[in-house]
PATORMI-161778 format. One record per residue (C-alpha): residue number from 1; residue in three letters; y, z, x. Coordinates in Angstrom, 3 decimals. Example, Ala and Ser with C-alpha at 12.3 -4.5 7.8 and 13.67 -1.06 7.14 Angstrom:
BEGIN
{1 'ala' {-4.500 7.800 12.300}}
{2 'ser' {-1.060 7.140 13.670}}
END
This chain:
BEGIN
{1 'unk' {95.744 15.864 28.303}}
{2 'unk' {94.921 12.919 31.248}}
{3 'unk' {92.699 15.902 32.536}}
{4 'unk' {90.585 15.985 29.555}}
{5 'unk' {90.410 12.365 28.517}}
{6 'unk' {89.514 11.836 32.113}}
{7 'unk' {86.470 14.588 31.574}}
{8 'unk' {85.713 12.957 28.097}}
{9 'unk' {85.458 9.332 30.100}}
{10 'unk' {82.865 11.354 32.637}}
{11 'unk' {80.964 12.592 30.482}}
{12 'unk' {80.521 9.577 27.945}}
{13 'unk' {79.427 7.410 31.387}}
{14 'unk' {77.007 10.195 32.501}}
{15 'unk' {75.241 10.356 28.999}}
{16 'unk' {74.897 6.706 28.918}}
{17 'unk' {73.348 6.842 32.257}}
{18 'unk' {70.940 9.506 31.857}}
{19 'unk' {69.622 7.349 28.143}}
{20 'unk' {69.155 4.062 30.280}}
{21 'unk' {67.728 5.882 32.767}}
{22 'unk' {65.571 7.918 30.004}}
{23 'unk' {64.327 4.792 28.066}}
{24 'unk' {63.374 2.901 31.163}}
{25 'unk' {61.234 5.678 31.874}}
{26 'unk' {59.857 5.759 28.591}}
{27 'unk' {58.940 2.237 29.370}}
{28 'unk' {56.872 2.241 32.083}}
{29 'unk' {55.542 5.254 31.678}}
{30 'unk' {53.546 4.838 28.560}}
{31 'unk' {49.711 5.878 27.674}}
{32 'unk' {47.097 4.365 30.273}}
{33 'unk' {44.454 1.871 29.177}}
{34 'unk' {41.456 3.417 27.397}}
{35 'unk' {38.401 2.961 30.265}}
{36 'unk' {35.672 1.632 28.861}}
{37 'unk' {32.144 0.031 30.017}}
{38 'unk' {30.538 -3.249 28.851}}
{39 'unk' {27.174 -5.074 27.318}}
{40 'unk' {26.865 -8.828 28.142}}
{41 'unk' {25.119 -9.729 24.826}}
{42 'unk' {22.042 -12.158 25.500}}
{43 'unk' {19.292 -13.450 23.611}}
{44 'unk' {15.885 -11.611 24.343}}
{45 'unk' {12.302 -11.023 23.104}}
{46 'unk' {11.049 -7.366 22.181}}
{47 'unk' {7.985 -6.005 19.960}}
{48 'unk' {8.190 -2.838 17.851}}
{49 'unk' {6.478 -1.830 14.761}}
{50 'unk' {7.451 -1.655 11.363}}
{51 'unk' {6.430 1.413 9.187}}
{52 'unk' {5.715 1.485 5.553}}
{53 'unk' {4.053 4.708 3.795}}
{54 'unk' {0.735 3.770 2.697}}
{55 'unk' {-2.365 5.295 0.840}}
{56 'unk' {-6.191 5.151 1.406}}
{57 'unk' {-8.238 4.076 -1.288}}
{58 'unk' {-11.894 3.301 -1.966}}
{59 'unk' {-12.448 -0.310 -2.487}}
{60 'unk' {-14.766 0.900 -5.054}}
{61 'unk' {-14.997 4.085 -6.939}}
{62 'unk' {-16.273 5.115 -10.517}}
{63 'unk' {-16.323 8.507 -12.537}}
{64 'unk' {-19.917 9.319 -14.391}}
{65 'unk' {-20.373 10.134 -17.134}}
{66 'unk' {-23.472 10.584 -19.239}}
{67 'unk' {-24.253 7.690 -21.630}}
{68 'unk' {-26.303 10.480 -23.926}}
{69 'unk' {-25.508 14.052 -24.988}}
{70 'unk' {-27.654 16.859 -23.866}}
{71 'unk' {-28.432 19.454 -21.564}}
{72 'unk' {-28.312 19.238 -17.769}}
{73 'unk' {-31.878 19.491 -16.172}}
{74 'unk' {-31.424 18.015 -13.050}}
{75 'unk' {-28.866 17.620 -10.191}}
{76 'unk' {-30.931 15.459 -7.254}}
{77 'unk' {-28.175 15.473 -4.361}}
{78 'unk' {-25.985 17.789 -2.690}}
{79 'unk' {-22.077 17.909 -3.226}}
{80 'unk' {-20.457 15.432 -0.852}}
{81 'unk' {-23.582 13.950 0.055}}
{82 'unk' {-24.235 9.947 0.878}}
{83 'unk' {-25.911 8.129 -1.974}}
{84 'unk' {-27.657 4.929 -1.811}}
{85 'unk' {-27.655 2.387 -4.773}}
{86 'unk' {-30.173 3.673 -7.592}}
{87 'unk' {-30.851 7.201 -6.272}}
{88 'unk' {-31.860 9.723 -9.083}}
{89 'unk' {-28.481 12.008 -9.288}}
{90 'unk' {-28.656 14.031 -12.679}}
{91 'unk' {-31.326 14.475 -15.280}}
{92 'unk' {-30.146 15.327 -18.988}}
{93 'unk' {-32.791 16.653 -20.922}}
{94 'unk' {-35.849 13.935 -22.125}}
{95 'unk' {-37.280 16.015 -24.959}}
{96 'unk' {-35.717 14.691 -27.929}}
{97 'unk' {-35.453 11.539 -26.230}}
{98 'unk' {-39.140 10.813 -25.700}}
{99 'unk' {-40.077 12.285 -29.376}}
{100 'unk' {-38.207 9.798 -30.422}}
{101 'unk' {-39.578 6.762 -28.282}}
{102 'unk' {-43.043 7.735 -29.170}}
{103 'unk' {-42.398 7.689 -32.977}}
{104 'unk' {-40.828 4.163 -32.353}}
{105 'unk' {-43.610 2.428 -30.438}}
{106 'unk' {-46.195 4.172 -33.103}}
{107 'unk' {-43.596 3.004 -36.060}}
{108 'unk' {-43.833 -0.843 -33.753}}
{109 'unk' {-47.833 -0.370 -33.996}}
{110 'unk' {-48.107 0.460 -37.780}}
{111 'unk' {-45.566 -3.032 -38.166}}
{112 'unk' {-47.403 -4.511 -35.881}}
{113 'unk' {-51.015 -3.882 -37.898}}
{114 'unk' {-49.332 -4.933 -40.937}}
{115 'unk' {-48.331 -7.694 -39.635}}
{116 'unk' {-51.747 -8.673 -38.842}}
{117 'unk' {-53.652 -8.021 -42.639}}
{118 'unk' {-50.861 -9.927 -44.266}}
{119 'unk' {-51.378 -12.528 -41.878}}
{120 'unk' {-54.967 -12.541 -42.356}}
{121 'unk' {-54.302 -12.828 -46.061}}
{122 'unk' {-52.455 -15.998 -45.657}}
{123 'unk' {-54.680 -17.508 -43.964}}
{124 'unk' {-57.439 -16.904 -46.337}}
{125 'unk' {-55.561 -17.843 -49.411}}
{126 'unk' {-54.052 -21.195 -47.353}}
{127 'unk' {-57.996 -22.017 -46.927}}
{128 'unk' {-58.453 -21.604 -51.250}}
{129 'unk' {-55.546 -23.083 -52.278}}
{130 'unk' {-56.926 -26.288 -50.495}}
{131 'unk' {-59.870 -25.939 -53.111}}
{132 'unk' {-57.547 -25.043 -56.180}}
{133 'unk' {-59.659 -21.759 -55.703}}
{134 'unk' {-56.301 -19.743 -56.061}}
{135 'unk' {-52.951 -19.602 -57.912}}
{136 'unk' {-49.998 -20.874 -55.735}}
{137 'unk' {-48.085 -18.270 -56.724}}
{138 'unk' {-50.529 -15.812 -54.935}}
{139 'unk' {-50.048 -17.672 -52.143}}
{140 'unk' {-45.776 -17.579 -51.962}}
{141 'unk' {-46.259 -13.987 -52.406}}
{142 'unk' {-48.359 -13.751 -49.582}}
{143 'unk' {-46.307 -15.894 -47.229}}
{144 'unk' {-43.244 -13.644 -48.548}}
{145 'unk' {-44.977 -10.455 -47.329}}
{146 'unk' {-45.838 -12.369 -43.871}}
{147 'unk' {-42.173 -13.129 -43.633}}
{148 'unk' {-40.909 -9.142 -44.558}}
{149 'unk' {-43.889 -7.917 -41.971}}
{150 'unk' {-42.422 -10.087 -39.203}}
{151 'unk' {-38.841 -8.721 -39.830}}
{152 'unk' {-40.640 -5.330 -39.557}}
{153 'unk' {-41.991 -5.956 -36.453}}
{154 'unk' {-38.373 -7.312 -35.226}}
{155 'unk' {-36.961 -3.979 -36.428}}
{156 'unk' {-39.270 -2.008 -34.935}}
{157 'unk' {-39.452 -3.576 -31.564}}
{158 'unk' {-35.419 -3.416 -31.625}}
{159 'unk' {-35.650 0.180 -32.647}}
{160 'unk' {-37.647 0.754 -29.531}}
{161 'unk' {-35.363 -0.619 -27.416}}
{162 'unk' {-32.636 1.361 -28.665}}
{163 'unk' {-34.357 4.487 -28.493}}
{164 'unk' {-35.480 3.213 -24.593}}
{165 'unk' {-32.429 2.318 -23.563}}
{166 'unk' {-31.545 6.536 -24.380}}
{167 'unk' {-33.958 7.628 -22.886}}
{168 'unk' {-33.739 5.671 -19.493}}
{169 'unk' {-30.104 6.775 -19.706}}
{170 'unk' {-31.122 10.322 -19.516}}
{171 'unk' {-31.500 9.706 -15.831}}
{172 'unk' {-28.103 8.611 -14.153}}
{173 'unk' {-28.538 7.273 -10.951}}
{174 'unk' {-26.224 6.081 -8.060}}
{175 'unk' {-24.346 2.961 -9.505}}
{176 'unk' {-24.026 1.386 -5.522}}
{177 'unk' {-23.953 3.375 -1.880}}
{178 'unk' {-21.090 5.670 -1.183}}
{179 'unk' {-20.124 9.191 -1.097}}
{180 'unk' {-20.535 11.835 -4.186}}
{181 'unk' {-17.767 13.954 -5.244}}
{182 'unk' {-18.459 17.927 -5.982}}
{183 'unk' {-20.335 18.067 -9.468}}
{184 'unk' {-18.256 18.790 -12.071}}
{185 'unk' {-21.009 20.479 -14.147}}
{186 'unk' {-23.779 22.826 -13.371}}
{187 'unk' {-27.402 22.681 -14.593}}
{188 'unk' {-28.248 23.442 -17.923}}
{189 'unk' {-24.458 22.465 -18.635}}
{190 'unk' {-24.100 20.589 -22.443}}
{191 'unk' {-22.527 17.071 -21.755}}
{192 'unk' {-21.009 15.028 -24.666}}
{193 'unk' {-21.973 10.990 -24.404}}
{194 'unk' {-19.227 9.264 -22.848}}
{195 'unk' {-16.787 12.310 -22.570}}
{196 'unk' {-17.808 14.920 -20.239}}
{197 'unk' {-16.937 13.878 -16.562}}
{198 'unk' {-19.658 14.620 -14.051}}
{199 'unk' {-18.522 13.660 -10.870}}
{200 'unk' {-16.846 10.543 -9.156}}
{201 'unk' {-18.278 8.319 -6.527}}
{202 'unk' {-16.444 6.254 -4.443}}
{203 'unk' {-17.750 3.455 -1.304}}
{204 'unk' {-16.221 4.539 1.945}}
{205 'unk' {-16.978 1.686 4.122}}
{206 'unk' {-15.146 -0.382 4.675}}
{207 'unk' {-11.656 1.496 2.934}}
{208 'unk' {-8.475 -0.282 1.412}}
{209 'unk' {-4.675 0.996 2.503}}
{210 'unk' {-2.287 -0.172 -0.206}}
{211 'unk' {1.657 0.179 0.555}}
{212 'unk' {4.491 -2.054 -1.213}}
{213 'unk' {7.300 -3.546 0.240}}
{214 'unk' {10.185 -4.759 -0.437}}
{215 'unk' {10.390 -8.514 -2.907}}
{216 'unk' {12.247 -10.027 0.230}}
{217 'unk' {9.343 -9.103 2.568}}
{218 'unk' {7.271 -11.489 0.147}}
{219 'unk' {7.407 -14.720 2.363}}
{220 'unk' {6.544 -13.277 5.078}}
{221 'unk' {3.297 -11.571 3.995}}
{222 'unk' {2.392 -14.480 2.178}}
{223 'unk' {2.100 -16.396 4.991}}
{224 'unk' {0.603 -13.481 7.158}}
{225 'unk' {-2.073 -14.059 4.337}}
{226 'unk' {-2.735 -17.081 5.023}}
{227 'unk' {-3.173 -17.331 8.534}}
{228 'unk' {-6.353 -17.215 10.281}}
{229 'unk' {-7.904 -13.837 10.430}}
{230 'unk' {-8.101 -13.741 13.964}}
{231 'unk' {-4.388 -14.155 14.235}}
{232 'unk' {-3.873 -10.596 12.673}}
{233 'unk' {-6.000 -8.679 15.211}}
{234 'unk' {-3.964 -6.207 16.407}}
{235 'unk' {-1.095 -6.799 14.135}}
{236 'unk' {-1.328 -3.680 11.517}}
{237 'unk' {-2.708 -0.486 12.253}}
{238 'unk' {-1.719 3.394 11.022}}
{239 'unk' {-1.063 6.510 11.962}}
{240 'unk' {-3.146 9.596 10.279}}
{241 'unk' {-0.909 12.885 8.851}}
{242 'unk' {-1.760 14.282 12.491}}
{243 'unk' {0.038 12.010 13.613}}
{244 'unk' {-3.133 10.254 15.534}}
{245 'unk' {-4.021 6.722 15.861}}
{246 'unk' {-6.218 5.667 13.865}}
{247 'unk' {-8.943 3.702 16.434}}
{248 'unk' {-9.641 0.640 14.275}}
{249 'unk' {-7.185 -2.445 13.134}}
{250 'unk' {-6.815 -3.302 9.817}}
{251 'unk' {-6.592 -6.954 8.330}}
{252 'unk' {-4.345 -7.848 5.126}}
{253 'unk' {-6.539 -8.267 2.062}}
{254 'unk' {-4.768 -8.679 -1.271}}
{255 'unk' {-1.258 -9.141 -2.696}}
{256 'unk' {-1.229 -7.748 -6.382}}
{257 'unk' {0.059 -10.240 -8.897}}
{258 'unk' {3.586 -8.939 -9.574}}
{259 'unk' {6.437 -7.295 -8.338}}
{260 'unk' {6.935 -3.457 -9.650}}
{261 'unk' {10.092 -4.512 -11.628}}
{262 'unk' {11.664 -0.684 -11.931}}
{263 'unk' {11.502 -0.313 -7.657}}
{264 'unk' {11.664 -4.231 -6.355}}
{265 'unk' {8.518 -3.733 -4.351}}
{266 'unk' {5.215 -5.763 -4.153}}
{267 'unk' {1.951 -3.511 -3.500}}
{268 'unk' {0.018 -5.015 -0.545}}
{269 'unk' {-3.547 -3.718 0.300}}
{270 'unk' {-5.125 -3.993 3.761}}
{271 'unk' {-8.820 -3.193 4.751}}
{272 'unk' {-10.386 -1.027 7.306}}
{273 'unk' {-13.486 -0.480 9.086}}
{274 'unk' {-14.456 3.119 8.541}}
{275 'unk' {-17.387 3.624 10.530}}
{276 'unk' {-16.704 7.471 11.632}}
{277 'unk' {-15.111 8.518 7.691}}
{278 'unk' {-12.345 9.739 9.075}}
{279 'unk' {-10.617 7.826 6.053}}
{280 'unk' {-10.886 9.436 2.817}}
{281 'unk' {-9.476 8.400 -0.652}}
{282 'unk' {-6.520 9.522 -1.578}}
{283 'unk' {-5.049 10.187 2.008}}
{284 'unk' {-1.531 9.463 3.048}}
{285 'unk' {-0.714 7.493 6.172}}
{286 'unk' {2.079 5.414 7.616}}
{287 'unk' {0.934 1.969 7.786}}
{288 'unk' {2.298 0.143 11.385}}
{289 'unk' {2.669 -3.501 11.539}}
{290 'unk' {3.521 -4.999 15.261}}
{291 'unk' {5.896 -7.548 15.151}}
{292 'unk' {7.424 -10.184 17.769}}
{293 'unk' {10.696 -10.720 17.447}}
{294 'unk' {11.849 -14.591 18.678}}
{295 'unk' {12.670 -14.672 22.061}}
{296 'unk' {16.846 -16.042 20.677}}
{297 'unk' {17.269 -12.472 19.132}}
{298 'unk' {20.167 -10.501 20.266}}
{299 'unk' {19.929 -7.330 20.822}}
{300 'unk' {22.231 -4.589 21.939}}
{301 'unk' {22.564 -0.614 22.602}}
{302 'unk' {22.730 0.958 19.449}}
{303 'unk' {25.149 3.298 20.898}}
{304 'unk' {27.783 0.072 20.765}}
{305 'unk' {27.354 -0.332 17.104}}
{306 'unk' {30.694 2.208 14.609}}
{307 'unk' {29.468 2.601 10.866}}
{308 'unk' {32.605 2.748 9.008}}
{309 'unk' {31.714 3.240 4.785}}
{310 'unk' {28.896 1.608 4.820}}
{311 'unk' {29.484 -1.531 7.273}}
{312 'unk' {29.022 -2.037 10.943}}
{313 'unk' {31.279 -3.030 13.725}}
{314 'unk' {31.077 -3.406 17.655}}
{315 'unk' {34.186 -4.037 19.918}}
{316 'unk' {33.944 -7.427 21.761}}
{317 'unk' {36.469 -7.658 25.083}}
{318 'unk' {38.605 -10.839 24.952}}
{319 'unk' {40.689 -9.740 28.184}}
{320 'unk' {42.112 -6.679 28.531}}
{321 'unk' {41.920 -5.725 25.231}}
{322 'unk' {39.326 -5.508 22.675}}
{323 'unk' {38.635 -6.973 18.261}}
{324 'unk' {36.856 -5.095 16.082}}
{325 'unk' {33.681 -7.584 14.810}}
{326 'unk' {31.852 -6.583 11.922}}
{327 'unk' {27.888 -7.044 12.654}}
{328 'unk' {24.658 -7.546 10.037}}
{329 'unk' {22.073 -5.441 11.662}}
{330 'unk' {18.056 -6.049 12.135}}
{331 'unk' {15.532 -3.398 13.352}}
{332 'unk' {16.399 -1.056 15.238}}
{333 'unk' {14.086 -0.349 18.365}}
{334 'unk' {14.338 2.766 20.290}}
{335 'unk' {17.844 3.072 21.419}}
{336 'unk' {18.456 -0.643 20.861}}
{337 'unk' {19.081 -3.064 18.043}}
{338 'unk' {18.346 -6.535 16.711}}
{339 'unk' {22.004 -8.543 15.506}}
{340 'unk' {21.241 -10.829 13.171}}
{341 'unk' {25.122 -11.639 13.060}}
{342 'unk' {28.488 -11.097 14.202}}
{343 'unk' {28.302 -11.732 17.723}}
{344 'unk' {26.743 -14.597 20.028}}
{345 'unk' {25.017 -14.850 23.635}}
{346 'unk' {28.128 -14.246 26.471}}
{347 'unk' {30.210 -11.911 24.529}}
{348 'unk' {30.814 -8.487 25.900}}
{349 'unk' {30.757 -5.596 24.073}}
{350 'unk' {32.114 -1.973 24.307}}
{351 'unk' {29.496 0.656 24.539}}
{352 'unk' {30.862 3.949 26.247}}
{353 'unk' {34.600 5.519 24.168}}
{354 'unk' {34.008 3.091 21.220}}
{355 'unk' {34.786 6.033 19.077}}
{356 'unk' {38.495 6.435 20.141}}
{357 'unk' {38.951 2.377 20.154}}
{358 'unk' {41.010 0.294 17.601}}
{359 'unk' {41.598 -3.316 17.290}}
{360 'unk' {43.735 -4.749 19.981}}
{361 'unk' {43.473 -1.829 21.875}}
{362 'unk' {44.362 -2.131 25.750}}
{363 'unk' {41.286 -0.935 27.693}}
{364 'unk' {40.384 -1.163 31.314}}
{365 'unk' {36.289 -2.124 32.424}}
{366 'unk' {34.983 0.635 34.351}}
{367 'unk' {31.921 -0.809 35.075}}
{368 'unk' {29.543 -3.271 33.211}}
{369 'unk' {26.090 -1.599 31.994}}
{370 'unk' {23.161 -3.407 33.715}}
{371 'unk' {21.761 -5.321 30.563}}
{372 'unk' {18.034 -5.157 28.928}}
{373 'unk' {18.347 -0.987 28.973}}
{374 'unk' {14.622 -0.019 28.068}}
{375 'unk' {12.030 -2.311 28.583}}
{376 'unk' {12.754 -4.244 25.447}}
{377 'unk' {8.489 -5.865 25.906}}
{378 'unk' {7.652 -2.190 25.456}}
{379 'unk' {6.327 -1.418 21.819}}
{380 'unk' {8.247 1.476 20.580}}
{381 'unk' {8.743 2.670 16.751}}
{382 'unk' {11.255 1.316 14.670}}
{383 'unk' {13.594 2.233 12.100}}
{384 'unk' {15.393 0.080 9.329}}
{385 'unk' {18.930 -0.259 9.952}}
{386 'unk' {20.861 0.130 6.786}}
{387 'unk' {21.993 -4.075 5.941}}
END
């Protein structure tokens, strides 16, 4: 019995041991800090462009149509073709049309004639009534008939007019200089007065680019409005479907009246030089305007920045361990981005492992990445961080 109580004693202090010895171990021998590297977050300058999805159109354009109805006789210009202001462009057939003005001037020289032997009778019976040598009733009659052959006259001269007017509409000519569409009819084609389209022309120097932005981009267009146009040079410019440069720079025009109250946005038309008519109506481009950010902006590496439903955080070192901050996000510019807030100049952010990081975490600095990144002066495309 002393044998086995002994053992029992043994084996009780040899199991409390080993657990000391176990949970000391368990102690200092727990997970390693997480190695991470840093950003020192300072204020900067950069340029970058913002991009909006635009569309050429012709600062003037207007679809003809024929005033009278008739046949085609004429087409004066080739499809495509530059027009100048008052060139001959389609001829609907005359015939009827000049009939009819010749029966009105001859109808205008038959009032006309009458006009003259009633007058003629006035006069003669004005001259015997001052003698009592004729019945004033005579005379009322005849000044009534001099009234009724003026209105003729009126009429007919009005009538002639009319019938003109048709007739000079027969020709339709180029309304101001620009570019002709293809013809939408072919000659000896019946047109209906104001109905049958026959083509569409549209100037193409200079062109308009019309985009809309968003209601809160309102200010700031407004005053880029303003400014002196000299200040814009250089400022907005776009890229063609080829994804080419387009060689000239554009300068803001308009700002329609109202905001677009289904989508929010305001359109915004801009004007461009098209000497070579490499813009056509109708054409979709992205519209690039080059801004300057203030030289107080931070920016940081966008790789430093964890979206987490919806919102955006970055982990900021205070020691050896690091806080989750949440951040409001500008532009974002090539691999960087603009803070707008959530973190000031000095603080140092995680940018390498921020994946596997959570608050408080322990974490050992590897090595500090060399701040500015890419040239942050260089102009580089941009894309709108989520807000």
């Amino acid at each position: 019995m002393k044998r086995t109580a002994l053992a029992i004693a043994f084996a009780g202090i040899f199991a409390a041991a080993f657990a000391a010895c176990s949970g000391s171990a368990g102690r200092t021998q727990g997970p390693p800090p997480m190695q991470v590297v840093t950003y020192t977050v300072e204020p900067g300058e950069t340029v970058y462009h913002e991009t909006f999805p635009a569309t050429v159109a012709a600062l003037n354009q207007v679809d003809l149509r024929p005033e009278v109805s008739g046949y085609i006789t004429d087409i004066d210009f080739k499809d495509g073709q530059r027009v100048r202001k008052g060139m001959k462009l389609y001829g609907i057939d005359q015939q009827l049309y000049q009939a009819a003005y010749d029966q009105s001037n001859a109808n205008l020289s038959v009032a006309k004639a009458n006009l003259a032997k009633v007058q003629q009778d006035v006069d003669r019976y004005n001259r015997l009534a001052e003698q009592d040598a004729v019945a004033r009733q005579t005379l009322e009659h005849a000044k009534a008939d001099l009234e009724s052959a003026k209105m003729q006259v009126a009429a007919a001269e009005a009538n002639v007019k009319s019938v003109e007017t048709n007739l000079r509409y027969s020709v339709i000519v180029a309304p101001f200089d620009g570019v002709i569409g293809i013809s939408q009819v072919k000659q000896g084609s019946s047109v209906t007065a104001g109905q049958t389209l026959l083509n569409t022309i549209s100037s193409d120097d200079p062109m308009a680019v019309d985009c809309s932005v968003d209601e809160k981009e309102i200010g700031r267009f407004t005053r880029l409005l303003h400014e002196d146009n000299t200040l814009q040079d250089s400022i907005f410019s776009i890229v063609l479907p080829d994804q080419s440069h387009y060689p000239h720079y554009g300068q803001l025009s308009v700002l329609d009246r109202a905001v677009d109250a289904e989508t929010g946005t305001l359109r915004v038309r801009l004007i461009f030089a098209n000497p070579d008519r490499l813009l056509r109506p109708g054409l979709t481009c992205d519209l690039r305007m080059r801004v300057v950010s203030p030289a107080g902006d931070l920016i940081i590496p966008y790789r430093a920045v964890v979206e987490q439903m919806g919102e955006y955080f970055a982990f900021v070192l205070n020691g050896n361990t690091v806080s989750q901050r949440r951040l409001s996000l500008g532009m974002r510019v090539h691999d960087m981005v603009v803070v707008t807030g959530g973190l000031s100049a000095g603080d140092r952010i995680v940018t390498d492992g921020v994946q596997r990081l959570r608050d408080n975490a322990v974490v050992a600095v590897t090595s500090p990445l060399a701040n500015g990144g890419p040239e942050l002066s260089r102009e580089t495309q941009s894309g709108q961080v989520p807000r």
